[in-house]
C-alpha positions as CSV (number, residue, x, y, z in Angstrom):
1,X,0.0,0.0,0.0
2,X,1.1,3.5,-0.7
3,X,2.0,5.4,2.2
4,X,1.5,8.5,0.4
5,X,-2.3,7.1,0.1
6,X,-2.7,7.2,4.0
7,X,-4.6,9.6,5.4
8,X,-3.2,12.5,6.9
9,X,-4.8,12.2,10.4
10,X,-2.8,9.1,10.7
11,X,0.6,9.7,10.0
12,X,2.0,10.1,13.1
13,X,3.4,7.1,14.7
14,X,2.0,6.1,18.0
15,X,3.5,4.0,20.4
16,X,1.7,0.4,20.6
17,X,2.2,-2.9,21.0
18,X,0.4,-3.4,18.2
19,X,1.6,-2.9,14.3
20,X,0.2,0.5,13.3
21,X,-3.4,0.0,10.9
22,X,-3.2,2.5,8.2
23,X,-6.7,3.4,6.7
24,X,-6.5,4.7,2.9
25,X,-7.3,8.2,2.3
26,X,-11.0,7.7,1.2
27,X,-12.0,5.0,3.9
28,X,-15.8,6.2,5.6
29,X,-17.0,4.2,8.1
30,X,-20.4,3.2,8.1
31,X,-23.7,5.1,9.3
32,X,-24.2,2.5,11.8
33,X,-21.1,1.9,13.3
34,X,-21.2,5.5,14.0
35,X,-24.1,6.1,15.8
36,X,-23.1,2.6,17.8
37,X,-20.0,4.3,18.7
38,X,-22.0,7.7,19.8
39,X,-24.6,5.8,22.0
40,X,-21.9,3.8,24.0
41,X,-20.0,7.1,24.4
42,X,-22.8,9.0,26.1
43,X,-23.9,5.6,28.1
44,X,-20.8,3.3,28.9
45,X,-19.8,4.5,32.6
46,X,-17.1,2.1,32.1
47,X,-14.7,5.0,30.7
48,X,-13.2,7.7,32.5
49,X,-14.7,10.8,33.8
50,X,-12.5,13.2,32.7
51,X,-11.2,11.8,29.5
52,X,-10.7,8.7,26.8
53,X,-8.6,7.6,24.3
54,X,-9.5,6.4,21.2
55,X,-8.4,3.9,19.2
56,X,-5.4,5.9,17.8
57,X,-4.3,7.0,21.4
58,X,-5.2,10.7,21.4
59,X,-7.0,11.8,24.2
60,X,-11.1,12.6,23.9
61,X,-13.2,14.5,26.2
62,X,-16.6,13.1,27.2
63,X,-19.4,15.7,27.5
64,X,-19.8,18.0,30.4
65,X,-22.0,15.6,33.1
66,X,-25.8,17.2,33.5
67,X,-25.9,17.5,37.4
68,X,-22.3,19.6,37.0
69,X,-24.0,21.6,34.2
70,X,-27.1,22.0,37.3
71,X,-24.4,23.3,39.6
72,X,-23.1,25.3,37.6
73,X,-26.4,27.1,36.2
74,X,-27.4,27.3,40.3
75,X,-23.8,28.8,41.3
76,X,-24.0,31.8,38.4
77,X,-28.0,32.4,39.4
78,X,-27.2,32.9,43.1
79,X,-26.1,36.1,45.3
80,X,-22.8,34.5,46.0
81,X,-20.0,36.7,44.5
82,X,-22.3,39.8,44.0
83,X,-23.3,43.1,46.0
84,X,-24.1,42.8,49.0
85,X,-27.7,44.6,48.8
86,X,-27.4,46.1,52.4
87,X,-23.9,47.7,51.6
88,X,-25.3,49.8,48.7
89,X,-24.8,52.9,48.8
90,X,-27.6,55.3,50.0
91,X,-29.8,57.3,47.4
92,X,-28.3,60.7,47.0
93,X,-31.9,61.8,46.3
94,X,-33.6,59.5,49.4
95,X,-35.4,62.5,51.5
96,X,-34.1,60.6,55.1
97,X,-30.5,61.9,53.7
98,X,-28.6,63.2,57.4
99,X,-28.1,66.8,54.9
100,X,-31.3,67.1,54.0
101,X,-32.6,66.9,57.5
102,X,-29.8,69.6,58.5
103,X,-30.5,71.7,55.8
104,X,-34.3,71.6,57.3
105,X,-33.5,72.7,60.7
106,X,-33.0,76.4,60.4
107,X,-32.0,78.6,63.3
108,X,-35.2,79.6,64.2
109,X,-35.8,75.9,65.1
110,X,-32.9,75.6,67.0
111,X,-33.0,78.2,69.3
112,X,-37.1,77.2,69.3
113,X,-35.9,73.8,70.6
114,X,-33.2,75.3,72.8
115,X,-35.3,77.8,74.4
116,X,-38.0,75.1,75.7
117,X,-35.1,72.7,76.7
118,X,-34.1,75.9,78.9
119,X,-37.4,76.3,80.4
120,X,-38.2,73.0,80.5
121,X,-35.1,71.8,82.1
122,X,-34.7,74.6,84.6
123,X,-38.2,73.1,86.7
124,X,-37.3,69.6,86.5
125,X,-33.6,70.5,88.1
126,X,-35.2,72.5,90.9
127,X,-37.9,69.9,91.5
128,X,-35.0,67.3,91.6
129,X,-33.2,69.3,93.9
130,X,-36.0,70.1,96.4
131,X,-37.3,66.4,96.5
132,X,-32.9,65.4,97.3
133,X,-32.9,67.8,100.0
134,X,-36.6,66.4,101.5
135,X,-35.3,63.0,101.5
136,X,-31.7,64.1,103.1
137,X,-33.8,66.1,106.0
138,X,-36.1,63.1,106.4
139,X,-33.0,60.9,107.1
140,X,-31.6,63.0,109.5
141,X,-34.7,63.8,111.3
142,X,-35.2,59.7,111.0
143,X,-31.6,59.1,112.4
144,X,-32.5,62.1,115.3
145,X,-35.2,60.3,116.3
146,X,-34.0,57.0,116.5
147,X,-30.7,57.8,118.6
148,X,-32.9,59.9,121.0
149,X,-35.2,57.5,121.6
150,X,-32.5,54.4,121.5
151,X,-30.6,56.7,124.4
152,X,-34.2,57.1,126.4
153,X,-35.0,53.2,126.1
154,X,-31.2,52.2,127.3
155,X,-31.0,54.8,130.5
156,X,-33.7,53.5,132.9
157,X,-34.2,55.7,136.5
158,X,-34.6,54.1,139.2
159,X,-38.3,54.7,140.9
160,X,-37.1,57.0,143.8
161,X,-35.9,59.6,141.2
162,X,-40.1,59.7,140.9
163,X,-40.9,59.2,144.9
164,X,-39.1,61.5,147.1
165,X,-39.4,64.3,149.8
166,X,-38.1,67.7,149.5
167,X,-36.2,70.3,151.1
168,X,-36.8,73.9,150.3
169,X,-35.4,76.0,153.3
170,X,-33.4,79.2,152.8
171,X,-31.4,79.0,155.6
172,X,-30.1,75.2,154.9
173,X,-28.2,76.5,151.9
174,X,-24.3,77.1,153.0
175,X,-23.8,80.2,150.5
176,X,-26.8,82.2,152.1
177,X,-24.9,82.5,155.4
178,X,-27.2,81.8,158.2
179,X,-25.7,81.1,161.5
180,X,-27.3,79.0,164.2
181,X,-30.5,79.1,165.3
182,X,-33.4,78.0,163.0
183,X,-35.7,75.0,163.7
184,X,-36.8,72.5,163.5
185,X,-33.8,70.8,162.6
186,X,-32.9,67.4,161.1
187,X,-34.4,65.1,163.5
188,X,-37.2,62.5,164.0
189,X,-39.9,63.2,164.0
190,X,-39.2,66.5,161.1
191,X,-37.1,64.2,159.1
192,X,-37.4,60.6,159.2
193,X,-35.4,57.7,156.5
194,X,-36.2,58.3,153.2
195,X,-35.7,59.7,149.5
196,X,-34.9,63.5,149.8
197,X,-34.5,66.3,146.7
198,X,-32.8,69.8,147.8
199,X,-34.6,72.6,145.6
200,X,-35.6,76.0,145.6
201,X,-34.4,78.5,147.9
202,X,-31.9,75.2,149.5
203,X,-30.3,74.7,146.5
204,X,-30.3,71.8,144.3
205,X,-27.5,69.1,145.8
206,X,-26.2,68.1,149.6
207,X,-23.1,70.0,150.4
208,X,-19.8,67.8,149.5
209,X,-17.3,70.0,150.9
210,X,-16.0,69.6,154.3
211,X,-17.3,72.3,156.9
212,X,-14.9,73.4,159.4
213,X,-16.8,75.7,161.3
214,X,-20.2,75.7,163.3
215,X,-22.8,77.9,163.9
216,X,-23.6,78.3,160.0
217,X,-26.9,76.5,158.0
218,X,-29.1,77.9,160.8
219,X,-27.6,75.1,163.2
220,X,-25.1,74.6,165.4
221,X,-23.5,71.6,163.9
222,X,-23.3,71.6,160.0
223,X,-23.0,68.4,158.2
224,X,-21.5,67.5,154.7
225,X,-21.6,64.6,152.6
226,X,-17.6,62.6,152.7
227,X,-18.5,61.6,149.0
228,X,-18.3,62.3,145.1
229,X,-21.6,62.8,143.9
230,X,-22.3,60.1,140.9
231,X,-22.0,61.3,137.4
232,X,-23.9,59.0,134.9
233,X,-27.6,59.1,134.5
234,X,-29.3,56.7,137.4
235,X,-26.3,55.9,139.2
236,X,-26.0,55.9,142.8
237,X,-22.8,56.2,145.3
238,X,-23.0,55.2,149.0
239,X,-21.2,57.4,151.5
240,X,-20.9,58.9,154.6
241,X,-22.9,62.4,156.5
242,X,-19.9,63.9,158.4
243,X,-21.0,66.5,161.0
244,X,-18.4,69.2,162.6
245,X,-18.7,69.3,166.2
246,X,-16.0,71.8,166.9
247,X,-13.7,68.2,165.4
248,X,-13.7,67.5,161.7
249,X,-16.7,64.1,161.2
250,X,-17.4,64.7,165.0
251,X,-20.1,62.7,164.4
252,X,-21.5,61.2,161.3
253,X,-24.2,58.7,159.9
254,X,-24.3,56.2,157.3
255,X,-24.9,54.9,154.6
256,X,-25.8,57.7,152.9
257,X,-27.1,57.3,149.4
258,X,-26.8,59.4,146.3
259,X,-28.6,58.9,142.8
260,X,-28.4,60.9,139.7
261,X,-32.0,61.6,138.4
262,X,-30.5,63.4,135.3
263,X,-30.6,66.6,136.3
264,X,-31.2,66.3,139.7
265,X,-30.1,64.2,142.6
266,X,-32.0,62.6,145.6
267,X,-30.8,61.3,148.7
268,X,-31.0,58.7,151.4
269,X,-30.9,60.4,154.3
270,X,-31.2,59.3,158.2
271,X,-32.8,61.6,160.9
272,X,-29.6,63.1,163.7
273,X,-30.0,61.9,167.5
274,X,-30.3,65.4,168.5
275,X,-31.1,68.7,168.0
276,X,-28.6,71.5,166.8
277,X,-27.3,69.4,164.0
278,X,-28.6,70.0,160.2
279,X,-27.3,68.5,156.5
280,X,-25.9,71.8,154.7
281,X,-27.0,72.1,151.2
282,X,-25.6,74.4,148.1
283,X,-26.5,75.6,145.0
């Protein structure tokens, strides 16, 4: 066979086990064969995806699969890849533009708006302030009350602060001066045991400091209470009545009691044996 009679497509060599088939120039292969060969190509699965080889060894692509051809119609139909609709841009003509609303508030407007803040806001401020100040006083007139009456509940007198005798004669009180002799003086049946309160023109307490002389009081023998006088509201101190006799505590009597009544105190006192002898009081 004449080489030269080949046809062109097949000129090339190929490698192959197999002697190389020549086909003349003006070979056609049947109608029949040829639609056989293009039913097994769209229907054998048996060949590769991606490619075949024909009979001479060059490489044929099958057709694009349907489902790819699906996928790909879906991917190019969808938002994916494109503006995002939210990040458009805004319409320069859209009337909700921030310059258009700026360019609608004039000044008028503004000090209009301004000016009813101002009169607006002034009331509310005052109001606040009033109703801050209320609740402050409140709470301290609250806190007043509770720590005087916490105080009143937690000091309780005793009942002879309520209960007691008094003495009221001018002449008892050691600052007036009085010398001796002014009855009836400090004994039974005038002044028997009990609760005593020194007031009015006698003073307001026993006499605590030591007399050294007599004749003063209105008596003959003054007496003075050898004690300190207590200091906390409803306490009481237990002493001794000294009396000078022409000796310092010539004669004396005990127990002598003193109570704090806040603002007052009471005493115990005992009637004398005899006459000329008086307790001194002071102011």
């Amino acid at each position: 066979m004449d080489l030269n009679a080949v046809h062109p497509y097949v000129k090339t060599p190929q490698n192959s086990e197999y002697p190389l088939q020549l086909a003349p120039r003006n070979w056609s292969e049947p109608t029949s064969n040829q639609m056989s060969r293009l039913s097994n190509w769209n229907t054998d699965s048996s060949y590769p995806l991606n490619s075949q080889s024909n009979m001479m060894g060059q490489t044929q692509y099958r057709p694009v699969d349907k489902n790819q051809l699906a996928r790909k119609n879906a991917w190019e139909d969808s938002t994916m890849g494109k503006p995002n609709e939210i990040n458009k841009p805004t319409n320069a003509n859209s009337t909700l533009t921030c310059q258009k609303l700026l360019a609608k508030v004039t000044s008028s407007k503004m000090l209009f708006l301004m000016t009813g803040f101002i009169v607006c806001g002034i009331p509310l401020a005052v109001f606040v302030t009033l109703w801050a100040n209320s609740r402050s006083t409140s709470t301290t007139t609250a806190s007043s009350t509770v720590s005087v009456t916490a105080a009143t509940v937690s000091v309780s007198l005793p009942i002879q602060c309520y209960t007691y005798s008094t003495f009221t004669e001018v002449y008892r009180n050691y600052q007036n001066g009085y010398g001796c002799c002014w009855s009836p003086y400090d004994t039974s049946p005038s002044l028997t045991p009990g609760w005593y309160r020194f007031t009015g023109s006698a003073g307001s307490s026993i006499l605590t400091t030591p007399v050294l002389t007599t004749n003063t009081c209105g008596t003959s023998y003054p007496g003075y209470f050898n004690g300190t006088l207590p200091s906390t509201v409803g306490a009481s101190v237990t002493g001794t009545a000294c009396f000078f006799t022409g000796t310092p505590c010539g004669y004396s009597l005990a127990p002598i009691t003193a109570v704090n009544c806040s603002g007052y105190y009471i005493f115990y006192l005992l009637p004398v044996v005899n006459s000329n002898y008086r307790y001194c009081s002071t102011t």
